[in-house]
MIMARSE-658155 format. One record per residue (C-alpha): z, y, x. Coordinates in Angstrom, 2 decimals. Layout:
N
SITE        pz        py        px
SITE         Z         Y         X
...
***
This chain:
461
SITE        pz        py        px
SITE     10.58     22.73      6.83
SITE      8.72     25.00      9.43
SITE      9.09     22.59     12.17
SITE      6.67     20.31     10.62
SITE      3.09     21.14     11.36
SITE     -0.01     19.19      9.07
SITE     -3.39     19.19     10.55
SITE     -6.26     17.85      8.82
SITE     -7.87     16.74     11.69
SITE     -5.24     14.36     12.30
SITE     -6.07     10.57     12.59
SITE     -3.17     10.24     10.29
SITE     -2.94     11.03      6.59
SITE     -0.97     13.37      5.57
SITE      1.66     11.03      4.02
SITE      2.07      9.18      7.20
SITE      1.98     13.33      9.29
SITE      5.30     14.05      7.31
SITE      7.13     10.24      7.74
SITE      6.13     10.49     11.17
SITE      7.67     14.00     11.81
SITE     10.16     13.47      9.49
SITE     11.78     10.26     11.96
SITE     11.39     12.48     14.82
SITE     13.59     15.26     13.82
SITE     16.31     12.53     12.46
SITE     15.90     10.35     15.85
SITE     16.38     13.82     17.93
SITE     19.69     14.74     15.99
SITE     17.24     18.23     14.67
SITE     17.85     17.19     11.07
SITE     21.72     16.12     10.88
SITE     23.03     12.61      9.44
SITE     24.56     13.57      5.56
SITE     22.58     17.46      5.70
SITE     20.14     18.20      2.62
SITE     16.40     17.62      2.63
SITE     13.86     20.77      1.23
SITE     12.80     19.84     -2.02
SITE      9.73     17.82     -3.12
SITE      7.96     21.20     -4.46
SITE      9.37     23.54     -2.36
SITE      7.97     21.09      1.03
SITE      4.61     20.96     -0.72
SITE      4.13     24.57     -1.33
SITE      5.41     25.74      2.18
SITE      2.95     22.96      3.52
SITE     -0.06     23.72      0.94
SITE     -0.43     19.99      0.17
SITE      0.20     18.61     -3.60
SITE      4.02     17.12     -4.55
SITE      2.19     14.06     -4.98
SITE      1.56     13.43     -1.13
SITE      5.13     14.36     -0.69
SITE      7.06     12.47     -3.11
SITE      5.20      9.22     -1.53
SITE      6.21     10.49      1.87
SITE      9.85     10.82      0.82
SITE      9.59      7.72     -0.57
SITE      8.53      5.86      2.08
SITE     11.39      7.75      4.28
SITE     14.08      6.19      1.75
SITE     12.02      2.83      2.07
SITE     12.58      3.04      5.98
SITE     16.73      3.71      5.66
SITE     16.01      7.22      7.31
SITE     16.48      9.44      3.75
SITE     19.05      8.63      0.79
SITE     18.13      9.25     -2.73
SITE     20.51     10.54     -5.10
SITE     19.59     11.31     -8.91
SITE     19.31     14.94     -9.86
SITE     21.07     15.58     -6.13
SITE     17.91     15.14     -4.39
SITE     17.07     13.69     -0.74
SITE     19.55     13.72      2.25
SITE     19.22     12.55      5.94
SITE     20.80      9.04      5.59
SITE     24.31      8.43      7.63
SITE     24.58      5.88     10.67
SITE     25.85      3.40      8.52
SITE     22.83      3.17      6.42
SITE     20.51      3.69      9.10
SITE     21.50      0.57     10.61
SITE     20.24     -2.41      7.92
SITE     16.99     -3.52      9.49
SITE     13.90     -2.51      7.95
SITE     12.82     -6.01      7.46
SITE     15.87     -6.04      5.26
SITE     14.38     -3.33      3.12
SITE     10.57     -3.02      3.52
SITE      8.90     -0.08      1.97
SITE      6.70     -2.60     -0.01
SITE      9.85     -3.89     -1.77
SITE     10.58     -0.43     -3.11
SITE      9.26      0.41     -6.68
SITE      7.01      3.05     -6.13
SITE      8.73      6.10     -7.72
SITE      5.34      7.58     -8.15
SITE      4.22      5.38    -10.46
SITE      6.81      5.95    -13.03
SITE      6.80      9.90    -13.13
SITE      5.24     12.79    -11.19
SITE      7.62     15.37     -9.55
SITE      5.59     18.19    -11.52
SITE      2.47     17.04    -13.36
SITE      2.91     17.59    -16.82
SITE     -0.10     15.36    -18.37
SITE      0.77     11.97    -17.65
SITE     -2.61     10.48    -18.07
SITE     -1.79      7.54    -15.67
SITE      1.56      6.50    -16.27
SITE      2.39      3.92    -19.32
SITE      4.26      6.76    -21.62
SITE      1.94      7.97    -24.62
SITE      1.95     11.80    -25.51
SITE      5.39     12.81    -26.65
SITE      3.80     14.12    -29.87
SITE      3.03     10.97    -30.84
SITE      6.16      9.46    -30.59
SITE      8.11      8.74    -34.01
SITE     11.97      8.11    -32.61
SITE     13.80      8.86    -35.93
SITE     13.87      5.55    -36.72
SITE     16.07      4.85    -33.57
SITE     18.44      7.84    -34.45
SITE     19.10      6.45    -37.57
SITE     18.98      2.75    -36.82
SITE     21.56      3.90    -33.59
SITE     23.77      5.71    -36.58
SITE     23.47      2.73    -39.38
SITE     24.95      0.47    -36.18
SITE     27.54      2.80    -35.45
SITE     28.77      2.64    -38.67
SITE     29.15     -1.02    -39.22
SITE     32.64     -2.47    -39.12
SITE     31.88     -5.47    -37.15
SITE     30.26     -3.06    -34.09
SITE     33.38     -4.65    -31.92
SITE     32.76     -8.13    -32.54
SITE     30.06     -7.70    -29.87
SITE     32.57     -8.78    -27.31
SITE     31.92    -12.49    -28.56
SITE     28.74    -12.38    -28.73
SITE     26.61    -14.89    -27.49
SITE     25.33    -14.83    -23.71
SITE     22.45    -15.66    -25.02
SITE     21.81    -12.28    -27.13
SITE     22.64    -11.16    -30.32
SITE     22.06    -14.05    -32.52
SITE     20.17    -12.37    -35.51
SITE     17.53    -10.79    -32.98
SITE     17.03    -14.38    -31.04
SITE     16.57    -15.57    -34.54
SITE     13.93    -12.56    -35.42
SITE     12.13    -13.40    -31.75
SITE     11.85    -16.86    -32.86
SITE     10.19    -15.87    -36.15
SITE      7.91    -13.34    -34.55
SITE      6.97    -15.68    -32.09
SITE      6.33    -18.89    -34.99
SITE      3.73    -15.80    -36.18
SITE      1.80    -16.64    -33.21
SITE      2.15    -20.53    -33.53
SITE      4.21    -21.00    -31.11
SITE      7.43    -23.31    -32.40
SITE     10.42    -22.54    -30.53
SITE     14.10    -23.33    -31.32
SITE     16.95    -20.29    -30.77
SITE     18.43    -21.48    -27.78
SITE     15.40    -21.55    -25.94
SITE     15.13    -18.10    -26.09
SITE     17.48    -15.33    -23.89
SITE     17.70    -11.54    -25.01
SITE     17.12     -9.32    -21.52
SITE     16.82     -5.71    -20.82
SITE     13.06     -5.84    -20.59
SITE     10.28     -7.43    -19.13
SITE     11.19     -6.56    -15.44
SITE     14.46     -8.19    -15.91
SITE     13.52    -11.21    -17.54
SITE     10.96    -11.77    -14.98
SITE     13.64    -11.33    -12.27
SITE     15.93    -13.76    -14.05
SITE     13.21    -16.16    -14.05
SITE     12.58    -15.18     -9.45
SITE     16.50    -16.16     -9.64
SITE     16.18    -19.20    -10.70
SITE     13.55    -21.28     -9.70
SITE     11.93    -19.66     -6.67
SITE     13.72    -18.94     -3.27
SITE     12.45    -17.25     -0.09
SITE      9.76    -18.80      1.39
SITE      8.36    -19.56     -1.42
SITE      4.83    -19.20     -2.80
SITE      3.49    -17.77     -6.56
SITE     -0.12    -16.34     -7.45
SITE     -0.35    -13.30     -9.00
SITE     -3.27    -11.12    -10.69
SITE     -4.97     -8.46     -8.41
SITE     -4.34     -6.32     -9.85
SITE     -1.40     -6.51    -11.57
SITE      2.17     -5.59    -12.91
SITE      3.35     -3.67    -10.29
SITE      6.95     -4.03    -10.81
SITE      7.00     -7.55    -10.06
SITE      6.07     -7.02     -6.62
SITE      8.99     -5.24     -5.55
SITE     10.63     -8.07     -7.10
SITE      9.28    -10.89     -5.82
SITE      9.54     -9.24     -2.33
SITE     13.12     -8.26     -2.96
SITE     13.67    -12.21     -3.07
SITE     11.06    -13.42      0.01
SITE      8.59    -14.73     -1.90
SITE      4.84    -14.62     -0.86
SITE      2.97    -13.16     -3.89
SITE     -0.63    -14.52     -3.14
SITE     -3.05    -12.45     -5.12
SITE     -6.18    -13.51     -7.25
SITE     -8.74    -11.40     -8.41
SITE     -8.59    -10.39    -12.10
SITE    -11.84    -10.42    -14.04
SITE    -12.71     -8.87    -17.37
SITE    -11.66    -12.56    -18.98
SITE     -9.00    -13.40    -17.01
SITE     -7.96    -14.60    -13.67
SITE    -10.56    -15.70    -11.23
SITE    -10.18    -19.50    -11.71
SITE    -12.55    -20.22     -8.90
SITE    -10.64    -18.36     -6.71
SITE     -6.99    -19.20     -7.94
SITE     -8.15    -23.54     -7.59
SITE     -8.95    -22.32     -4.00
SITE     -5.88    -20.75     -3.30
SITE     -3.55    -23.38     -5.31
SITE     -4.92    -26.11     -3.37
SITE     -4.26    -24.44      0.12
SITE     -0.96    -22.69     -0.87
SITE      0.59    -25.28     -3.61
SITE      1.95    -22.33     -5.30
SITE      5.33    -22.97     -7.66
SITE      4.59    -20.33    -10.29
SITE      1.60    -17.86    -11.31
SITE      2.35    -14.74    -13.18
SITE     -0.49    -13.61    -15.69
SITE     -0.98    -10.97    -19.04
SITE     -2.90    -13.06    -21.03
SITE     -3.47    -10.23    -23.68
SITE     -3.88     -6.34    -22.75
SITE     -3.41     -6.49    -18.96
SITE     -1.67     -4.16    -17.07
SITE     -3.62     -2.02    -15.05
SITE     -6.86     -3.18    -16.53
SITE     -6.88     -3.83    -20.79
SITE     -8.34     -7.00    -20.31
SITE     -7.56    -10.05    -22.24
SITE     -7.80    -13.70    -21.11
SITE    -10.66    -15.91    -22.77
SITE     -9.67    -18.71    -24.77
SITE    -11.80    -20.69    -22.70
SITE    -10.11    -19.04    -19.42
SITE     -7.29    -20.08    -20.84
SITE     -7.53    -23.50    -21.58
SITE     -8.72    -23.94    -17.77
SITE     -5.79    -21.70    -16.52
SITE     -3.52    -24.42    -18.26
SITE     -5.55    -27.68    -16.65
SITE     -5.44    -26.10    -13.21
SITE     -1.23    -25.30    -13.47
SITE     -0.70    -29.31    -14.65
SITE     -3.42    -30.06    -11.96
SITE     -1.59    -27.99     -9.08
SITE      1.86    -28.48    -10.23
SITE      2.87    -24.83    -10.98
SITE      4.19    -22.93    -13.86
SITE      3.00    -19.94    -15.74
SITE      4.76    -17.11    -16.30
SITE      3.30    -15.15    -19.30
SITE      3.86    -11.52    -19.49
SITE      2.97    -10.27    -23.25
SITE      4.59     -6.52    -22.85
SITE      2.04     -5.18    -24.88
SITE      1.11     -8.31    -27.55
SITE      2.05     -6.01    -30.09
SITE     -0.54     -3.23    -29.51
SITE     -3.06     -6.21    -30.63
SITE      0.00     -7.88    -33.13
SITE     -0.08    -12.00    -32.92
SITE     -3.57    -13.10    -33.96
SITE     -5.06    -13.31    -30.14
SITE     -3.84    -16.77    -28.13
SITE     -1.53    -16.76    -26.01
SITE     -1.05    -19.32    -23.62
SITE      2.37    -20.04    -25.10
SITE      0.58    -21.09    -28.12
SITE     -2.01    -23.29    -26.68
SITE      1.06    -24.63    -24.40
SITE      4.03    -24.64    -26.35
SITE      6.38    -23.82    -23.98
SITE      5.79    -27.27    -21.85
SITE      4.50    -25.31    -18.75
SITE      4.66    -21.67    -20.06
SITE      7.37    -19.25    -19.41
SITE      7.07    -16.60    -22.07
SITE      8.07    -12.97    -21.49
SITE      8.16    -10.24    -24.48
SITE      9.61     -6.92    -24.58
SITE      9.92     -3.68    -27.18
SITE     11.01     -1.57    -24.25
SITE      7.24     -1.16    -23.29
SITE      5.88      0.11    -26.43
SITE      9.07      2.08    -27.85
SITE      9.48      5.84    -27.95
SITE     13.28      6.03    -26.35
SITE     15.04      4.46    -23.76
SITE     16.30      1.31    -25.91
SITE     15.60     -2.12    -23.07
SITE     14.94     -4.94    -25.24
SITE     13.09     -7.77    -24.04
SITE     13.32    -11.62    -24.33
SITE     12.19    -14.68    -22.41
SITE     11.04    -18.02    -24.05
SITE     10.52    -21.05    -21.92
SITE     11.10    -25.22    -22.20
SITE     14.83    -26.12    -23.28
SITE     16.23    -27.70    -20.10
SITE     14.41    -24.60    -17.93
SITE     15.85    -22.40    -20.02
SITE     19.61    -23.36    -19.59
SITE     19.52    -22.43    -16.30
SITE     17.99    -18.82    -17.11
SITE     21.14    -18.33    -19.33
SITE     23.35    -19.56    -16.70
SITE     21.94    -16.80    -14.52
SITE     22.20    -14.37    -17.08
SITE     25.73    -14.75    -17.51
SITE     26.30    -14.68    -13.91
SITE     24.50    -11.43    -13.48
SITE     25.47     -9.76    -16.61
SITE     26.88    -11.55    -19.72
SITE     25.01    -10.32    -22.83
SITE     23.49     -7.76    -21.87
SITE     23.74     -4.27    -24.30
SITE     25.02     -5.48    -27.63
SITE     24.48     -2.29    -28.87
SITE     20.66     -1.97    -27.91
SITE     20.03     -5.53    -29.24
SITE     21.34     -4.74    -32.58
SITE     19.51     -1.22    -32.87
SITE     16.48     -3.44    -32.35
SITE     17.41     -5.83    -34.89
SITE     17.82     -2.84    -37.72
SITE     14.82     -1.44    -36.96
SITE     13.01     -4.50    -37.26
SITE     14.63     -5.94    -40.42
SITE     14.01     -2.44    -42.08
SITE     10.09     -2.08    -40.98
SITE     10.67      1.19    -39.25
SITE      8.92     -0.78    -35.69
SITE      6.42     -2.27    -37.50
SITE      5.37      0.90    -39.16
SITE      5.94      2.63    -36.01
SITE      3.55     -0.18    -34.13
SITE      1.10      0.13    -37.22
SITE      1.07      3.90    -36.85
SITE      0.44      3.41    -32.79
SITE     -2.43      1.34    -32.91
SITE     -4.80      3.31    -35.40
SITE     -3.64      6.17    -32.74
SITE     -4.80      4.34    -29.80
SITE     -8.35      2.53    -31.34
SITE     -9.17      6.59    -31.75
SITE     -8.58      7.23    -28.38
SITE    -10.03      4.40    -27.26
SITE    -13.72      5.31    -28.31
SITE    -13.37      8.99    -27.60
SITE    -11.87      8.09    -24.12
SITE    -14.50      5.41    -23.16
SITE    -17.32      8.03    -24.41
SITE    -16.00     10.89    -22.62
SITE    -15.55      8.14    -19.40
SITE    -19.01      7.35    -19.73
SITE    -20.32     10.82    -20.07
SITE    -18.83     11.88    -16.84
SITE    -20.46      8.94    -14.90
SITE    -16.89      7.15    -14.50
SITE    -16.98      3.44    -14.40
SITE    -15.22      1.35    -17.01
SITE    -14.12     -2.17    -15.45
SITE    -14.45     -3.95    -19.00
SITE    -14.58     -3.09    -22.73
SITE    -10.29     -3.24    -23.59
SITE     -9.50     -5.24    -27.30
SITE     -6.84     -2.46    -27.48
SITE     -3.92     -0.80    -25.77
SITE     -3.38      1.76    -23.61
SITE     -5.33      1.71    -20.04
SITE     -8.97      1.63    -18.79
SITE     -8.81      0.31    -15.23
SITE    -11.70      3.03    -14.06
SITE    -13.41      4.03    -10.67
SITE    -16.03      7.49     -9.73
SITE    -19.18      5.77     -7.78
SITE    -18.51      8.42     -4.97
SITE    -14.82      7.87     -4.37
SITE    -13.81      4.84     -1.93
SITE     -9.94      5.50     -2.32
SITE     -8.26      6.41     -5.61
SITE     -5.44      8.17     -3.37
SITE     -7.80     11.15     -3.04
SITE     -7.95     11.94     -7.11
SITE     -4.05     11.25     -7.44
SITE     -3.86     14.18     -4.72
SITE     -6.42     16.44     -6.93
SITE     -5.39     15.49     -9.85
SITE     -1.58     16.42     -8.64
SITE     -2.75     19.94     -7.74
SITE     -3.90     20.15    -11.08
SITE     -0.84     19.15    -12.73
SITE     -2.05     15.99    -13.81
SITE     -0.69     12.75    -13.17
SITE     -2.56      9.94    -11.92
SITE     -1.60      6.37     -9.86
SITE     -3.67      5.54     -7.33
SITE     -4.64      2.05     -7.51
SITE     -3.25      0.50     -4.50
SITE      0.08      0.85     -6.70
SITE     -0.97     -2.22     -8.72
SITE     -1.88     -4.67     -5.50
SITE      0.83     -6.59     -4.40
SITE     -0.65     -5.66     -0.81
SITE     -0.87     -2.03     -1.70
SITE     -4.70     -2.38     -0.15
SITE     -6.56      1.34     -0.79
SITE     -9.10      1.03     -3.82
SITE    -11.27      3.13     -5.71
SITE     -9.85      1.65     -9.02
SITE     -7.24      3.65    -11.36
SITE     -5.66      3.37    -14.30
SITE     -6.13      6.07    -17.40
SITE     -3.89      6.17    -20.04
SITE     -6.32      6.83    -23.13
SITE     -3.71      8.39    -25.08
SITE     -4.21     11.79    -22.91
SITE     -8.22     11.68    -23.24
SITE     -8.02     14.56    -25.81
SITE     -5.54     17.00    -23.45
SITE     -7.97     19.72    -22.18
SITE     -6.71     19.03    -18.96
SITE     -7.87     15.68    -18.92
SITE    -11.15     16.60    -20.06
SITE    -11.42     19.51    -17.73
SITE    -10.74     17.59    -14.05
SITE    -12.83     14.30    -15.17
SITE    -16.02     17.14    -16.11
SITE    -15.36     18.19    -12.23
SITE    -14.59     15.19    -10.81
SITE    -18.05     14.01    -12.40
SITE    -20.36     16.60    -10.56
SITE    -18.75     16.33     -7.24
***
C-alpha cells in the first residue's frame, strides 16, 4: 500500500493516518469497489508500524461501511450497496472490537480471557461429544424444550440451590453464553432510547450490544468493592435508569468482587430507583458458590441472573443460562424461540455429561489451584516491576494494572504487539472507549518469558 504515507509528526495517530487515507483512495475510485485489501501483516511491515495499530484501523474501516470482512478471505473495498447504510446505522462503537478477542500475530495472549493452551484439559469434551453421539435418543432433540435441554435446566437449578438461591426449572432458559443471554434480556425489556448503568469498566461485549439496540449505557465507576454507589444514586436519580448490569464476583476487566455490604446497598438503591439488576457471574466458578451473589441475597425478585461454562471451558462448546423472576422470564423464552428455538441440543447435552460424570468439576478444581499459583507469582512479579495493581483479586484470571509513567494503555498494546505479545488497551472495556492508562493481564501468562521480559523493560523506561 505505497500510496499511503505515515508520519509521526502527524496530529493524528497512526490508526486514524491509515482510516483517513484509506477513505480517500475509496472516495477517489484509487482503490476499486469489490478489489482486495493488503493484508494486516503485510500493511504493517511495509509501513514499519505493529499489526496491532492496523487491525484497529481495519476495523474501524469495516465499522464505517468503507471495508468488508470476510473470514479467512480477508478485507475488501466494500461495494456501493454497502457503502450506502448510514453510519449512524452502524457506528464503529457498536462493533465488537476484534482486537480484543485475538491478535493478528501475537502469540502470548497475556491480555485476552483464553488461559495457556497447555493448561487446557479438553479430553473430557472429546469423549463426553462421543458418549452423546452414541446415545440412541440423540434425535429426540427435535422436541426438546425451548427452554433447553431439560436435564441441564434441572442441573442449573441444583448448582444454583448450592448458592442459596431457590429457583424453580422454568425460570431458567439454556443460551449460547453470557453475551447471548444478556442480549435476550436488551430484547426484551429495553428499547431505544432507553437508559441502563453499567460498570466502568466493564464487560465489553455488552456495549456493542446495548448500542446495537439504542440504548444509552451510562457508566459508573467500579471500585475495588463494587460499584461506586455514591456515584450510581447520583446518576439513577438524574437518569431513572431501567436496568444496571454488574459482576458481583470476579469482575471483568478488574478481579474485583462486590462487598456484601456493597451489595446489600446496590439492592436498596435498584427498589429505591426502580431498576433491575442484571447479574453477570461468567466466572462464579473460578471462586465455586460460597461468595454472595446478589441473586442470593435477592432471590430472583429484582435480579436477573446470568451464568455461563463457555467462559471458563477449554473448546468452543456455548453454554450459558439465564435465571430471573417467573413472569419476567416467560417473556425471555418467548424471545428465545423467536430468535432461535432451543438453541444447540447437542452442546447442551455435552455439558450435561460432563457435569453428571465430574470431568468439569475436576477440570474447574484443576483450574483454580493453577490460577491461585499464578496469582501470587504474577502480583509479585507486578509489584517488582513498579506496575500498579488496582485491588488484591479473590481469584480468577485478570489484574486490572497501570505503569505510573504511561497516560494511555494504547501505547503498550502497540509495544507489546511488536513484541509478539498480546495486550488490550483499556479503553476496550469503557463503554465510551475513553483512552486510559489501565489494562488488563491475564495471570495465567505471568510465567511465559516473554511476559516477564517486556514488563522488566517496560519497568525501567
Amino acid at each position: 500500500m505505497a500510496l499511503i504515507e505515515l508520519s509521526g509528526d502527524s496530529d493524528l495517530s497512526l490508526v486514524r493516518q491509515i482510516v483517513v487515507q484509506m477513505k480517500q483512495l475509496i472516495d477517489g475510485e484509487v482503490l476499486r469497489q469489490g478489489s482486495r485489501v493488503t493484508s494486516i501483516r503485510s500493511f504493517a511491515r511495509d509501513h514499519g508500524v505493529s499489526t496491532y495499530t492496523v487491525a484497529e484501523a481495519y476495523d474501524h474501516l469495516v465499522a464505517e461501511s468503507y471495508f468488508r470482512s470476510l473470514p479467512r478471505s480477508g478485507y475488501f473495498v466494500a461495494r456501493e450497496q454497502d457503502k450506502g447504510r448510514s453510519p449512524s446505522t452502524a457506528p464503529e462503537t457498536a462493533q465488537m472490537p476484534t482486537q480484543a478477542w485475538q491478535s493478528p500475530s501475537a502469540t502470548l495472549g497475556a491480555g485476552g480471557a483464553a488461559v495457556p493452551s497447555k493448561w487446557m484439559d479438553d479430553d473430557f469434551i472429546g469423549s463426553s461429544l462421543k458418549a452423546v453421539a452414541g446415545k440412541n435418543d440423540l434425535l429426540g432433540s427435535r422436541q426438546a424444550s425451548p427452554h433447553g435441554y431439560a436435564p441441564l435446566c434441572e442441573l442449573v437449578r441444583t448448582r444454583m440451590a448450592s448458592m442459596g438461591v431457590m429457583a424453580e426449572s422454568s425460570c431458567i432458559v439454556l443460551t449460547d453464553g453470557a453475551a447471548h443471554g444478556m442480549d435476550l434480556l436488551i430484547r426484551c425489556f429495553l428499547k431505544a432510547g432507553d437508559c441502563v448503568l453499567v460498570e466502568d469498566p466493564g464487560y465489553f461485549p455488552l456495549f456493542a450490544s446495548l448500542r446495537l439496540h439504542g440504548v444509552e449505557a451510562v457508566p459508573v465507576r467500579r471500585l475495588a468493592d463494587g460499584p461506586d454507589l455514591e456515584q450510581l444514586e447520583t446518576l439513577a436519580r438524574k437518569h431513572h435508569p431501567a436496568m444496571m448490569f454488574t459482576q458481583s464476583v470476579l469482575h471483568d476487566p478488574t478481579g474485583s468482587s462486590t462487598s456484601p455490604a456493597n451489595a446489600h446497598r446496590l439492592l436498596k438503591l435498584s427498589e429505591q430507583y426502580g431498576f433491575r439488576l442484571v447479574e453477570n457471574d461468567v466466572y462464579g466458578d473460578l471462586v465455586g458458590p460460597t461468595y454472595p451473589r446478589l441473586a442470593t441475597l435477592d432471590q430472583l425478585d429484582r435480579v436477573f441472573y446470568v451464568g455461563s461454562f463457555a467462559e471458563v471451558l477449554p473448546s468452543a462448546v456455548r453454554v450459558g443460562f439465564i435465571a430471573g423472576p417467573q413472569r419476567a422470564m416467560q417473556l425471555v423464552h418467548r424471545q428465545k424461540v423467536a430468535a432461535g428455538i432451543t438453541g444447540s441440543q447437542l452442546d447442551q447435552r455435552v455439558m450435561h455429561l460432563a457435569l453428571c460424570e465430574g470431568h468439569y468439576q475436576r477440570y474447574m478444581e484443576r483450574l483454580r489451584e493453577r490460577l491461585c499459583v499464578a496469582m501470587q507469582h504474577a502480583s509479585s512479579l507486578l509489584v517488582e516491576q513498579e506496575v500498579e495493581i488496582f485491588c488484591r483479586a479473590q481469584g480468577g484470571k485478570f489484574l486490572w494494572v497501570r505503569l505510573p509513567n504511561v497516560d494511555d494503555s494504547d501505547d503498550i498494546a502497540r509495544y507489546a504487539a511488536d513484541e509478539n505479545l498480546f495486550l488490550v488497551p483499556g479503553k476496550i472495556f469503557r463503554c465510551q472507549s475513553e483512552a486510559t492508562a489501565w489494562f488488563r493481564f491475564n495471570i495465567s501468562f505471568s510465567r511465559e518469558p516473554g511476559v516477564t521480559r517486556f514488563l522488566s523493560r517496560l519497568g525501567r523506561t
